[in-house]
Structure formats: C-alpha cells, structure tokens
ZAMI-663529 format. One record per residue (C-alpha): residue number from 0; residue in three letters; x, y, z. Coordinates in pm, 1 decimal. Layout:
<NUM 'ALA' <X Y Z>>
...
***
This chain:
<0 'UNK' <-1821.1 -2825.9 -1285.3>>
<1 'UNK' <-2136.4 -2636.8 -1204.2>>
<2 'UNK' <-2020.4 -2292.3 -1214.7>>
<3 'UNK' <-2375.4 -2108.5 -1120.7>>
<4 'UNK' <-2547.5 -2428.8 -934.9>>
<5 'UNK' <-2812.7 -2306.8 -1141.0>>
<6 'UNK' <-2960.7 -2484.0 -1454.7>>
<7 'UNK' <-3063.5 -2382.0 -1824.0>>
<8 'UNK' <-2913.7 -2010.9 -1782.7>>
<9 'UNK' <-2884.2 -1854.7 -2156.0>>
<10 'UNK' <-2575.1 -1583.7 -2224.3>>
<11 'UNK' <-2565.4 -1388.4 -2485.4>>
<12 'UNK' <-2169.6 -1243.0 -2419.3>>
<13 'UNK' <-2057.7 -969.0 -2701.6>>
<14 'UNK' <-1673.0 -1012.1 -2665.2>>
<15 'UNK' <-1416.4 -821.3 -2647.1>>
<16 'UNK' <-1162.5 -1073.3 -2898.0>>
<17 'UNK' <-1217.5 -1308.4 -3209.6>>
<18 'UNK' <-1276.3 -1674.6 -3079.6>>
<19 'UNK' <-1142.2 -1801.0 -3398.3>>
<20 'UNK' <-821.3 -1599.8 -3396.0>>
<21 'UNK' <-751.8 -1488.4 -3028.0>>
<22 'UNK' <-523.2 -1669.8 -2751.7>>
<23 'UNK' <-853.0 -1804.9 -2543.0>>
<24 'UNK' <-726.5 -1694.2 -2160.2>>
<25 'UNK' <-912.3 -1386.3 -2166.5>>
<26 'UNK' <-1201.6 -1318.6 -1904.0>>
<27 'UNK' <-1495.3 -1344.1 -2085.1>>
<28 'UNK' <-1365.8 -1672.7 -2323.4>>
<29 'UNK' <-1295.3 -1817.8 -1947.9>>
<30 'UNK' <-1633.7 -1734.6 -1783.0>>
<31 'UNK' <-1859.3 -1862.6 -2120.0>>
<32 'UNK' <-1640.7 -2188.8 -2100.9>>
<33 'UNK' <-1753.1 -2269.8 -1778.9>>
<34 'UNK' <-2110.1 -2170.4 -1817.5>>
<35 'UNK' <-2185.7 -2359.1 -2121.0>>
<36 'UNK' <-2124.2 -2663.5 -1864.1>>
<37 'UNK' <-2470.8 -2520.1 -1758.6>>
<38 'UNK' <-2672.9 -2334.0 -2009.4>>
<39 'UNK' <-2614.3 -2221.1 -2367.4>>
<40 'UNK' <-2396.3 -1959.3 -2457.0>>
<41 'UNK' <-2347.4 -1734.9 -2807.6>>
<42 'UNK' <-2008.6 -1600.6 -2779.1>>
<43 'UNK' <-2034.5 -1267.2 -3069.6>>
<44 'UNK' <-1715.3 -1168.5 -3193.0>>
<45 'UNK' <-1612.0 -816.7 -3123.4>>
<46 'UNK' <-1771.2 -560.6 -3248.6>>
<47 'UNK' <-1558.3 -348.2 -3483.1>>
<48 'UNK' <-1485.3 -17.3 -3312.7>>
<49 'UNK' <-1152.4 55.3 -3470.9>>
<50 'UNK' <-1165.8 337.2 -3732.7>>
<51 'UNK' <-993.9 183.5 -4068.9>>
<52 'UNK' <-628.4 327.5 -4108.9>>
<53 'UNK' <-526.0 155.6 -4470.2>>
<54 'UNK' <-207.6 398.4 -4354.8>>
<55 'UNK' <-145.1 86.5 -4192.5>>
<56 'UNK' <-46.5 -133.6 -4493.1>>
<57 'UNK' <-12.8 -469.9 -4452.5>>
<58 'UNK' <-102.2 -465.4 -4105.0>>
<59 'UNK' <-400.4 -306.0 -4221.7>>
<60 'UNK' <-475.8 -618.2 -4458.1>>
<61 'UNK' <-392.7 -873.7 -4311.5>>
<62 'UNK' <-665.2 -771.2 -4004.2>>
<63 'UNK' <-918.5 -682.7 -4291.5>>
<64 'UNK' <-869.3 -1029.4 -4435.4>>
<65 'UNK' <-887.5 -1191.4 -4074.3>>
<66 'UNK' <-1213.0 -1022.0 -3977.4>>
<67 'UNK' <-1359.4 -1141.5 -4348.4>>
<68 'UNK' <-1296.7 -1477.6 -4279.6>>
<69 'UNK' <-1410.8 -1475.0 -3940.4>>
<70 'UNK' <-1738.3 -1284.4 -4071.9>>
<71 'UNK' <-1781.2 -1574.4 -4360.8>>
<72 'UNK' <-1810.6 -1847.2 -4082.8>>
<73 'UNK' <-2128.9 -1765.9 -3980.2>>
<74 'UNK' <-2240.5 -1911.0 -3670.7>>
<75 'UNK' <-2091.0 -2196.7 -3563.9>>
<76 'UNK' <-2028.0 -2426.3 -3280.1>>
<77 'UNK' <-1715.2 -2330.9 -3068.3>>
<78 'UNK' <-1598.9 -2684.4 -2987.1>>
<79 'UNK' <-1701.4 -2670.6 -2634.8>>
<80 'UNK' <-2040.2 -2802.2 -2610.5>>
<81 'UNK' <-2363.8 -2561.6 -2557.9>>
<82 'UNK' <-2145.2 -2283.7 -2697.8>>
<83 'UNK' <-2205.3 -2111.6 -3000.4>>
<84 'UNK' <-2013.0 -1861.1 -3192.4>>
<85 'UNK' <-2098.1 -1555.6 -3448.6>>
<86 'UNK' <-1859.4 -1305.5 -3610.0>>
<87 'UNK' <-2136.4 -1052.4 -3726.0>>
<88 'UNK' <-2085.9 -814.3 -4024.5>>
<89 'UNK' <-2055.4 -437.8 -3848.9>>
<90 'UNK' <-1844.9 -141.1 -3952.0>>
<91 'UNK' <-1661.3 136.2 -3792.2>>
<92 'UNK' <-1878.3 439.5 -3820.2>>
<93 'UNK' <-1963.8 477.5 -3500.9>>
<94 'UNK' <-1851.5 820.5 -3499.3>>
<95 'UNK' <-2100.3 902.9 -3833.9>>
<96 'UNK' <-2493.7 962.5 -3693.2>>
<97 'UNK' <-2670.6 783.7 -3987.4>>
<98 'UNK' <-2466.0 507.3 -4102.1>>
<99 'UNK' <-2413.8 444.0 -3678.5>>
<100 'UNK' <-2780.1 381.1 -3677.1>>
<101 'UNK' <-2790.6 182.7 -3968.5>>
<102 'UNK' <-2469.6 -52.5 -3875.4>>
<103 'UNK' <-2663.8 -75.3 -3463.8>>
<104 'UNK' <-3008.4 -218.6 -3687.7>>
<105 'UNK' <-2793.3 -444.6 -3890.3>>
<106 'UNK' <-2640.8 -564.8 -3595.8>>
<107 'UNK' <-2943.3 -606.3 -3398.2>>
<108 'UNK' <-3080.8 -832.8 -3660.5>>
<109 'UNK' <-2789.0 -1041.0 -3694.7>>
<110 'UNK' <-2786.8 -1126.5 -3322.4>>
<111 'UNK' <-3148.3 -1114.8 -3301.0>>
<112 'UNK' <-3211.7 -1401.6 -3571.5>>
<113 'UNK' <-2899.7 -1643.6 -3399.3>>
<114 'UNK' <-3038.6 -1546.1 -3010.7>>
<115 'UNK' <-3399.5 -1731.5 -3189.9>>
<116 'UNK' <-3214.7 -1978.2 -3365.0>>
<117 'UNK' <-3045.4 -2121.7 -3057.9>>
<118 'UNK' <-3404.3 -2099.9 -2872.0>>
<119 'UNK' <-3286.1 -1787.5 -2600.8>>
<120 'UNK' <-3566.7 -1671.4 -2409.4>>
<121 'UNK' <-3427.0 -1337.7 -2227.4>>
<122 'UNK' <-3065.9 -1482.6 -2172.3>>
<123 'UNK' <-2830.3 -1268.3 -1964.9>>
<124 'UNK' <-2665.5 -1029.0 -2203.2>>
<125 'UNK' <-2306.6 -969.4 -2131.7>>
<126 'UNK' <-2105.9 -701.0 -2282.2>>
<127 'UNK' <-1704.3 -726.9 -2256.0>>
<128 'UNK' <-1677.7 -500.4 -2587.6>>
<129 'UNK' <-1809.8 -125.4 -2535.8>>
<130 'UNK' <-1872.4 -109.9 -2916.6>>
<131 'UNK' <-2193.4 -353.4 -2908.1>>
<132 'UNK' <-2350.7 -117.5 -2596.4>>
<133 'UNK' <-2645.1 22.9 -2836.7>>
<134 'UNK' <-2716.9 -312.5 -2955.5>>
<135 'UNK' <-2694.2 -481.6 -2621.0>>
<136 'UNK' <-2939.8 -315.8 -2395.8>>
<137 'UNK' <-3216.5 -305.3 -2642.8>>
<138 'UNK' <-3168.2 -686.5 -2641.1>>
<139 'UNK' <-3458.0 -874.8 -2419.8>>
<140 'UNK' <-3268.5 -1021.6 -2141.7>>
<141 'UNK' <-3318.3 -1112.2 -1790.7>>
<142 'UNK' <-3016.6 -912.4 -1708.8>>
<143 'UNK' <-2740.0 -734.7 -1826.9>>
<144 'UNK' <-2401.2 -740.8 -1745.7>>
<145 'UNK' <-2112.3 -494.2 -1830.2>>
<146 'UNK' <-1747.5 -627.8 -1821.6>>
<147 'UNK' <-1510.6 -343.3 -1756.6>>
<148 'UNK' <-1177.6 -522.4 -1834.1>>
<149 'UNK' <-1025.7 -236.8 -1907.8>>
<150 'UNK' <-1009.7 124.2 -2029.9>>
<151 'UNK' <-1117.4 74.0 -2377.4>>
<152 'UNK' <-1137.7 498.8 -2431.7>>
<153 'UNK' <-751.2 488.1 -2395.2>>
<154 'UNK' <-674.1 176.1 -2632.7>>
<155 'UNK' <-476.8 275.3 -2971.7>>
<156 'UNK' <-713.0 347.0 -3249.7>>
<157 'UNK' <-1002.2 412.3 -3107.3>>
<158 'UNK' <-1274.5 721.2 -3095.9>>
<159 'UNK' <-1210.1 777.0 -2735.3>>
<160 'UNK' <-1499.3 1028.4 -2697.7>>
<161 'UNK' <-1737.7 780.6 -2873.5>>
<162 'UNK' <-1632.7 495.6 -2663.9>>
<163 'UNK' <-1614.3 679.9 -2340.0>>
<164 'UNK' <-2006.9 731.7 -2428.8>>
<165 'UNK' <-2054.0 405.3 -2450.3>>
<166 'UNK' <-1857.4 305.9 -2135.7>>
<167 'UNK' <-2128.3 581.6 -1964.8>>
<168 'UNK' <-2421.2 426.2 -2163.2>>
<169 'UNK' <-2341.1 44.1 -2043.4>>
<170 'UNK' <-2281.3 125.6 -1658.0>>
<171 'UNK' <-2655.8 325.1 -1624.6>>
<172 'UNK' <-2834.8 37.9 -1778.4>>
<173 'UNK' <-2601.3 -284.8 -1636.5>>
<174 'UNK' <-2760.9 -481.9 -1338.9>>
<175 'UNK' <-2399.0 -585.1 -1263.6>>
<176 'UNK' <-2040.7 -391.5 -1402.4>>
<177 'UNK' <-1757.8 -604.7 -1312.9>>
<178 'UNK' <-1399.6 -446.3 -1251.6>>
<179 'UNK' <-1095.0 -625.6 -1268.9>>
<180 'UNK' <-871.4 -366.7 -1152.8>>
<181 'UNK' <-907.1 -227.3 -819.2>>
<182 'UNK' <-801.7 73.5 -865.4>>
<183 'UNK' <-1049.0 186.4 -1156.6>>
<184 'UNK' <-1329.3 -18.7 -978.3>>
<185 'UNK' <-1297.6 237.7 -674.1>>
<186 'UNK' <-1285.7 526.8 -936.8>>
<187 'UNK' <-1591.7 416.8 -1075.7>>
<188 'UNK' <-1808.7 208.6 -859.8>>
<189 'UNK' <-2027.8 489.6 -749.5>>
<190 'UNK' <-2152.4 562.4 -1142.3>>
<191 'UNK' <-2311.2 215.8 -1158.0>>
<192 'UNK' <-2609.4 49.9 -1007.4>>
<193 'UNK' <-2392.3 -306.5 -871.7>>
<194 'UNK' <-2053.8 -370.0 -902.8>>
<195 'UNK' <-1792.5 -612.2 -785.5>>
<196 'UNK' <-1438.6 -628.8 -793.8>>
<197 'UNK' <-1365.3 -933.2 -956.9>>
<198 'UNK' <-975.2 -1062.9 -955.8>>
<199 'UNK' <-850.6 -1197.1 -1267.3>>
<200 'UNK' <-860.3 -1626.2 -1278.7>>
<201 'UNK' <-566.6 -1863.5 -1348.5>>
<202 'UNK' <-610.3 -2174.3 -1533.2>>
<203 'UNK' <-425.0 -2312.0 -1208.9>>
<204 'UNK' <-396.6 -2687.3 -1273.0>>
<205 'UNK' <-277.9 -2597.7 -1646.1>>
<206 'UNK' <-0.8 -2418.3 -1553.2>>
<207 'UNK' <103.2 -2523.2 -1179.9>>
<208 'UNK' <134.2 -2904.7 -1331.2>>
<209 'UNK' <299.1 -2855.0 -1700.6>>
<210 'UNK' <629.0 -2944.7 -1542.9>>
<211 'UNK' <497.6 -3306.3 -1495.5>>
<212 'UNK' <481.7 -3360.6 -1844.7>>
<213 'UNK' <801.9 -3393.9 -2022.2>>
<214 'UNK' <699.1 -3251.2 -2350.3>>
<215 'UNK' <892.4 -2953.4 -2472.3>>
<216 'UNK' <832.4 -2789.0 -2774.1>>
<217 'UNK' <1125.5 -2799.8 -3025.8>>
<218 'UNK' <1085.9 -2447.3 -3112.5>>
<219 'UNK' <1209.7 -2362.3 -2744.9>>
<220 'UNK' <1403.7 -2655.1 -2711.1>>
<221 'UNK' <1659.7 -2495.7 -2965.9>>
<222 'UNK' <1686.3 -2129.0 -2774.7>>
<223 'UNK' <1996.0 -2133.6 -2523.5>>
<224 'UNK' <1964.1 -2082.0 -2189.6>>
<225 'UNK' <1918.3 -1843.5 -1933.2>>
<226 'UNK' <1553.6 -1785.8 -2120.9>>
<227 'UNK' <1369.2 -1456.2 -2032.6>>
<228 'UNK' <1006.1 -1491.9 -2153.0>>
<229 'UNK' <645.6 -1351.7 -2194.4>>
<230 'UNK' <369.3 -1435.7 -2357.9>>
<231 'UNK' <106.3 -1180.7 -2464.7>>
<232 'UNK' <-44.0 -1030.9 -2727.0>>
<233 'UNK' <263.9 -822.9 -2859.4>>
<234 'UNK' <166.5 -477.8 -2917.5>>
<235 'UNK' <327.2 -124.5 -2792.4>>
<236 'UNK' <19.9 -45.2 -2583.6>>
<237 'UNK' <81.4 -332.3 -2369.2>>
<238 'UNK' <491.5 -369.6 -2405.2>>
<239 'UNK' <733.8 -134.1 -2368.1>>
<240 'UNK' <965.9 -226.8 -2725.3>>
<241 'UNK' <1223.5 46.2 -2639.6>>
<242 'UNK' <1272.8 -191.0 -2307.5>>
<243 'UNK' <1282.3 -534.3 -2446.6>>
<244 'UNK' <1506.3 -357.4 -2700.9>>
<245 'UNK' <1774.4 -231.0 -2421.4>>
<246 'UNK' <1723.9 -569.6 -2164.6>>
<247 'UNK' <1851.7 -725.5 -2531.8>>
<248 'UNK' <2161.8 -520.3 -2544.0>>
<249 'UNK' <2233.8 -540.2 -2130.7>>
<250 'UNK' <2142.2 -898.6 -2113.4>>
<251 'UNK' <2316.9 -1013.6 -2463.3>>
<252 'UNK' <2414.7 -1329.5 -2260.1>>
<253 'UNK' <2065.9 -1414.2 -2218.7>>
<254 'UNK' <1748.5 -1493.3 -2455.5>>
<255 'UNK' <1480.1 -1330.0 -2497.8>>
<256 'UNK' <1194.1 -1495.4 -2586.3>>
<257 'UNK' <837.8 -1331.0 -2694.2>>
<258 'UNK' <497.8 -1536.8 -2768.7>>
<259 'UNK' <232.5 -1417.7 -2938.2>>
<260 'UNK' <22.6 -1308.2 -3199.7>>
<261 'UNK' <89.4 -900.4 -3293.6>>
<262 'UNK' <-42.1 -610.9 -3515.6>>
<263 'UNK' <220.4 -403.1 -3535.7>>
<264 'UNK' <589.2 -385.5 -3711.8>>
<265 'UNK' <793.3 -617.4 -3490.9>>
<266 'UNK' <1162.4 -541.2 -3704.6>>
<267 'UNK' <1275.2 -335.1 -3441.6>>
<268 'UNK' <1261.3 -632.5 -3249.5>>
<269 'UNK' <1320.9 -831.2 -3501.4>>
<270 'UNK' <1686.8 -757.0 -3541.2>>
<271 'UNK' <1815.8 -826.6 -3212.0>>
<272 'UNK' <1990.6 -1175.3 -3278.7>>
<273 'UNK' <1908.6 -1291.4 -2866.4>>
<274 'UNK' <1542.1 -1164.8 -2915.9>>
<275 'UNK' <1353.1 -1472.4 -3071.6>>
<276 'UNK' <989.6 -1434.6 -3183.3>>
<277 'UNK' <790.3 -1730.1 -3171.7>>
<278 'UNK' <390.2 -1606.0 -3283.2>>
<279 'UNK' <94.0 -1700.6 -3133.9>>
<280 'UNK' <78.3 -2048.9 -3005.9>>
<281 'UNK' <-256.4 -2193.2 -2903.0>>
<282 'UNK' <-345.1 -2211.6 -2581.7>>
<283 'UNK' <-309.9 -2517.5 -2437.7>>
<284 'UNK' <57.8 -2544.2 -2559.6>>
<285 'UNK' <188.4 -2178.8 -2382.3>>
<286 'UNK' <254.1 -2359.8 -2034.1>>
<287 'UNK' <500.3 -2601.1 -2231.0>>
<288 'UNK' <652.5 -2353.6 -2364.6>>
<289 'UNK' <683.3 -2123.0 -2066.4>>
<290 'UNK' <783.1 -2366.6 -1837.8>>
<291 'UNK' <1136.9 -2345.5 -2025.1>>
<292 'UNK' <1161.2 -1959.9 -1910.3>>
<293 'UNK' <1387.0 -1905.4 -1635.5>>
<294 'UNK' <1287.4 -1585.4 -1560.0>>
<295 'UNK' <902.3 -1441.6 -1665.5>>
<296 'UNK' <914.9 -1065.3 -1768.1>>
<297 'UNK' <607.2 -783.5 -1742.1>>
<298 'UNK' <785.3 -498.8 -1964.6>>
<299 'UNK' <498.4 -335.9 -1944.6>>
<300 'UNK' <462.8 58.8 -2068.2>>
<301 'UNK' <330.0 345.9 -1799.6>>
<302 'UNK' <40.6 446.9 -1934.3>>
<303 'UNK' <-350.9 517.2 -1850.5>>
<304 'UNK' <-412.0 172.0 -2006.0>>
<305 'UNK' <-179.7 -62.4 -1812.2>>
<306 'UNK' <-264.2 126.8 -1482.9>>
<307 'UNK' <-638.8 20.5 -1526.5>>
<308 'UNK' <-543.6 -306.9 -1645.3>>
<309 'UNK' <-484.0 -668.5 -1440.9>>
<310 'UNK' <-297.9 -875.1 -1673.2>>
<311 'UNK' <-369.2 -1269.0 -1689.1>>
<312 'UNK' <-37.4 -1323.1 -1778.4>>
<313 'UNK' <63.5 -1260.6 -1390.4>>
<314 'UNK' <-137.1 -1509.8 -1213.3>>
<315 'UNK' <-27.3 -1773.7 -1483.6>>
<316 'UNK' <323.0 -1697.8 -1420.7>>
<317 'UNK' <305.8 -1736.3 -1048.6>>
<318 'UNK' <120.9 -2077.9 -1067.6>>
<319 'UNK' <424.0 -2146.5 -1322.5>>
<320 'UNK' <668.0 -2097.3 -986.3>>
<321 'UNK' <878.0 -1876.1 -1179.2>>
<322 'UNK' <1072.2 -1612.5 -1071.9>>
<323 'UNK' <878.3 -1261.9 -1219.8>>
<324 'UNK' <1027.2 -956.6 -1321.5>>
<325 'UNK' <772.7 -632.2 -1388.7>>
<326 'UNK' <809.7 -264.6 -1494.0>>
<327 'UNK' <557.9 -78.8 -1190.8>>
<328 'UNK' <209.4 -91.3 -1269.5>>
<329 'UNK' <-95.2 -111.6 -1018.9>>
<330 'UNK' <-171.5 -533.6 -1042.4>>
<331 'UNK' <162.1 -555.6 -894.9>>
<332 'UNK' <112.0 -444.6 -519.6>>
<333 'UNK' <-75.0 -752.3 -420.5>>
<334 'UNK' <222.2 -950.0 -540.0>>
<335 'UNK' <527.1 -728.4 -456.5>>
<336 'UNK' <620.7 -981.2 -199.6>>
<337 'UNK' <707.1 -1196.6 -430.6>>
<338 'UNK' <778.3 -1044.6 -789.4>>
<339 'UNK' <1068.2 -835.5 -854.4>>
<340 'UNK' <975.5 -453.4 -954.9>>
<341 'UNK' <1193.3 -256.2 -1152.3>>
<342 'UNK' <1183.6 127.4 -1286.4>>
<343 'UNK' <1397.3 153.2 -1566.3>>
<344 'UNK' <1632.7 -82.3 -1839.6>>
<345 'UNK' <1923.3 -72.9 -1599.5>>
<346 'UNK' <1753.3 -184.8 -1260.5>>
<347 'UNK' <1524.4 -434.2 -1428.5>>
<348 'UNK' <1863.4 -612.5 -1643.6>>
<349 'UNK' <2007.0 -606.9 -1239.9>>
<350 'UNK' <1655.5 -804.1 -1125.2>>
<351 'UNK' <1659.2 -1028.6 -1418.1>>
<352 'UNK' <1984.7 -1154.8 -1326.7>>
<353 'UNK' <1870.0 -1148.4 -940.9>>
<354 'UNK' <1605.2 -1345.7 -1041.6>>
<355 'UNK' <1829.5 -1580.4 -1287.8>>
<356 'UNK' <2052.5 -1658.3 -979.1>>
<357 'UNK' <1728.9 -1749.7 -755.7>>
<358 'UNK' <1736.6 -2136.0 -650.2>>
<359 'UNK' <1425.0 -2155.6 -302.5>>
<360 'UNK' <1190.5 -2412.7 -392.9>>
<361 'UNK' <1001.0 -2256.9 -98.1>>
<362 'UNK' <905.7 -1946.5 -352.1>>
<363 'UNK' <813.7 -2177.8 -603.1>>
<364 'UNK' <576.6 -2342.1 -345.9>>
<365 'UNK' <498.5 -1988.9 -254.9>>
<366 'UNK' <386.6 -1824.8 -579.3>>
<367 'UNK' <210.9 -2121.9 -675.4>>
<368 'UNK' <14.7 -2116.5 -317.1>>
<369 'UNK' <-56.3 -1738.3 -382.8>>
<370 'UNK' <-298.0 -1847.4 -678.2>>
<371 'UNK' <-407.1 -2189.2 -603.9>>
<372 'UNK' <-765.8 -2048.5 -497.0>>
<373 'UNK' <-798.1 -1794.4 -784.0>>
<374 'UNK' <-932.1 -2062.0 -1011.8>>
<375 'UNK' <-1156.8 -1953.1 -1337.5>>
<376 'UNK' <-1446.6 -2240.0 -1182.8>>
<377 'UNK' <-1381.8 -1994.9 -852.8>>
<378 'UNK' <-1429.9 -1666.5 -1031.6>>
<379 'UNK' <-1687.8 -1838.2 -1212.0>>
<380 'UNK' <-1943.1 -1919.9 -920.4>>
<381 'UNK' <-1830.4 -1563.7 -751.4>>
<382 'UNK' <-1933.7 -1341.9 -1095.2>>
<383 'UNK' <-2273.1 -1517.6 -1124.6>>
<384 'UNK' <-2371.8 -1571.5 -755.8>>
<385 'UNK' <-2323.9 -1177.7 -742.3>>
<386 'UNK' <-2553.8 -1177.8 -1038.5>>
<387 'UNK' <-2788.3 -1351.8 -918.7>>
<388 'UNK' <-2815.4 -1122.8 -570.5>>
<389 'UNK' <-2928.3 -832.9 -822.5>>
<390 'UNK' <-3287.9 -705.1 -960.3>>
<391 'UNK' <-3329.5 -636.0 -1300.3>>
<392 'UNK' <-3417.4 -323.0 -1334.5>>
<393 'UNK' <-3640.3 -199.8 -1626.1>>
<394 'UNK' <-3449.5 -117.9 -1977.3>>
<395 'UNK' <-3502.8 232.1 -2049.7>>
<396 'UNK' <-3315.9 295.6 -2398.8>>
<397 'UNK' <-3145.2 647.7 -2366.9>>
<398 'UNK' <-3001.9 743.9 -2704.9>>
<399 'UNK' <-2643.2 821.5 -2728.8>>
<400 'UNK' <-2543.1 1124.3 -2872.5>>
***
C-alpha cells in the first residue's frame, strides 16, 4: 500500500502510548504503520507528562517498572519494517523551570543522536503527545505536524495549565493540526495555521471478516451467553465503573465482559460474579474475541474528555455488525441511526436487552457498510495529501513560560 504515493518520506512521530506495552489501534501507531511501507519512521515513546503520585501504590510501581523497562530497550526495530522505536529517559518536571530545561536538552539529545543514526535529513516531525512540544519544534524538519487526539489538559494526572501551554505552543508552530473530533476541531480551527478534520480509521478487513475464521479464544469460549462486551483501555476517565457496576446488577442474567489493559483498582469491578475481566489482549486477537459479544457497550462517563474524544472502539464495533449500545457523547450523532443511545443505568439495561433481542442481517450489512470506506490506508493518503498541500513555514522557537 502506498499511503502518500510519495517515496523516501522520514517521520519522526513523538507518541502519545508505549509501542511495547500499548493495544496498537491508536491513530498515530496506525498512520506510522502505513508510512513505513514508504519511508522510515522513529516511533518515540511518550513523553512522561504525568506528575509521580507514589500515593498510588502498586499502581504507582508497577507503571514505574513498565516505563524502566521500556526505557532499557533502547532503540529498536518495531517489527514492521522501516520502523524504528525509542523509549527515551525524560521526567515529569515540567512544571519546575530549571530541571524542565534540563529534562527538554536531555531529550533533545536522545532523539537527536537516533534521528542521525537512522540517516533523517529534516523528516516530518509529528507530535501526538503535547509533553514532547519543546523538544519537537526545535527539531529540523521539513514540517511539523500536531495530532490533537484529544484534550490532553483534561486527562487525570496531569498539569493542566502546563499542558494547555503546550497544546497553545504546538498549534502556532504546526504546518498541519489534525482533529479527530468535530466538535473541538470547530472550537479550535481558527488558532492554527492548517487544519483538517480527520475521522478516526477502522482496521475494516480485520474486524468485518473475523467471523470467517472459526477460532475462538477459550477464555471467552467459557463465559455464558448473552455476552455484553468492550474493549478499551479500562480506566474511570474513559468508563463510567458506577455504570458497568449497576448494568451488572440489572442485567445479572447477562455477562459482562471487559478487555483491556488498566491503571487503576478494578475490585469494585472485580466482585461482581457476571462481570469477567479478561486484561489486555494483543491486537490482532480482540476481533476473535469480540466477535463472541452479542451486544458491544460505550459506558462511557460525561465529561470534558469524552466530549472531545472519537473513540476507535466505535468504528471497530460497527464493522463487527454488532448491535451497539452508548452512554451520549458527541462521536455518536453520525451513528445514531444505527447505535442505541441511552442516558442513565435503567434505559441503557432496557437497550441492551433491545439490542440482545435484535435478529436483521440487513443492520449487520448496514453498520458494516457505514465504515467500509473509513479504512486506516484511506485516512492514511487523506492526512498526508493534506500535508503535502501546506508550506512550511519558518520555526521561530517562542519559549514557554
């Protein structure tokens, strides 16, 4: 797949998630996939913005000892060919003057000696994590792209007012800011230079075709049906657990099944016998296991964060076929036709079992139609051809505050 019918382009992308550690549908790990086909790419790991908490624990520890290990690996290939990947050392003092300056120079050597390595003449910088903004428009680049995914300033943890400056610092210097969420991309559009709304991509043929294979995963294979499933990252910013929690106790004839990786206390969860926790599960495995859901579920929280967000997960569900339930949230309204919306525990138990009792092939057919088109190749060519229709402009380093 050419996904920029152009040849030899470099990308330097600082990313928003681990590589090593992180389910790989995101944006960014979709884009750099396709344009390694065509260019080298160094994927960095994110950048550590999160101030340390040891309040935490052992949640605490155990993502201390996963961002060691992904620190001690150094530079490595990815596994897809022309694609590199570095975890580099970086702390959270962003909000401290002096030791910010010192961790942005560390930081800029780090990437600076791999960019050489890998023989990067002025590759296209891309920036998908807010924290690496200092670093990443002092790199030399041809261009510079910001990827506003989402509203980082309201994400759990995180200096708001530090990142919010960085947010400001990345969309005066980017040749290109690309929105995934309409809504914020209207908010914002006029503080940039370019922008373009790009939709979110579905791994189409993945998902639309894992019913052709017959392979189930035991670990599903044992949970009793009617399934109601999700897979995300499983964390209170992006799921409301008071929800799952009372769907558990008004749908105790059901199962409830959650995939994914998490960083928070999941007891409460936990101890709901028809609640079943599976982890993270790579990639290429989720549409096996999803397939078994009859009925997909967005229990997503209303918050600042899930209104500016466009979750993934809902494009892979409808190219599953299945029947989707979802708390309101702005992503929806292009697919209200055909996913079930539902304000509170009581109304959204009365969908699920709506949804349960559904039996039209011609919605299947439907919701996979919806997102045949919205391929990652497709989003691919669209994010880069709009690149490519932009002048660089000259980089003119403002300090931040």
């Amino acid at each position: 797949m050419n996904a920029t019918n152009k040849k030899d382009i470099s990308i330097v992308c600082f990313g928003d998630s681990d590589w090593w550690y992180h389910n790989r549908g995101h944006l960014d790990f979709q884009l750099m996939r396709r344009y390694a086909q065509t260019g080298k790419v160094l994927y960095i790991n994110s950048v550590v913005v999160r101030k340390f908490n040891v309040q935490e624990g052992t949640m605490f520890l155990r993502r201390l000892k996963r961002k060691i290990r992904s620190i001690l690996r150094g530079m490595r290939p990815s596994g897809i060919e022309n694609m590199a990947v570095y975890s580099p050392f970086s702390m959270p003092v962003h909000h401290i003057f002096g030791a910010r300056h010192l961790n942005r120079l560390a930081l800029s050597l780090q990437v600076g000696h791999c960019v050489r390595k890998l023989g990067m003449a002025e590759p296209i910088v891309w920036v998908a994590c807010p924290g690496a903004a200092e670093v990443a428009i002092r790199l030399p680049n041809s261009k510079l792209v910001y990827q506003r995914s989402d509203r980082y300033e309201d994400f759990p943890g995180l200096d708001s007012k530090r990142v919010k400056l960085y947010d400001q610092l990345l969309k005066r210097h980017a040749d290109l800011v690309i929105y995934v969420n309409r809504d914020l991309w209207l908010q914002e559009k006029a503080e940039c230079k370019k922008t373009i709304f790009l939709d979110q991509g579905v791994d189409y043929e993945l998902f639309a075709h894992a019913d052709r294979d017959q392979h189930i995963p035991e670990e599903i294979r044992r949970i009793p049906h009617p399934i109601v499933g999700l897979f995300s990252h499983i964390d209170e910013h992006k799921i409301d657990f008071p929800l799952v929690e009372g769907l558990s106790d008004l749908l105790s004839d059901m199962s409830i099944v959650l995939i994914g990786g998490s960083n928070v206390d999941l007891s409460c969860l936990a101890s709901h016998k028809n609640i079943h926790l599976l982890g993270q599960k790579p990639y290429e495995q989720i549409p096996h296991y999803a397939k078994c859901f009859d009925v997909c579920f967005l229990p997503c929280p209303q918050s600042h964060w899930v209104e500016a967000a466009n979750p993934i997960k809902l494009k892979e569900f409808l190219a599953l076929g299945k029947p989707i339930v979802s708390a309101p949230c702005s992503a929806i309204e292009t697919y209200k036709d055909l996913v079930y919306v539902a304000s509170d525990v009581e109304e959204f138990a009365e969908a699920v079992r709506e949804a349960c009792d559904e039996n039209d092939p011609e919605l299947v057919a439907a919701r996979r139609a919806r997102v045949s088109g919205s391929t990652w190749e497709a989003k691919a060519i669209e994010a880069m051809q709009a690149l490519y229709e932009v002048t660089p402009t000259s980089a003119e380093c403002l300090e931040v505050p």
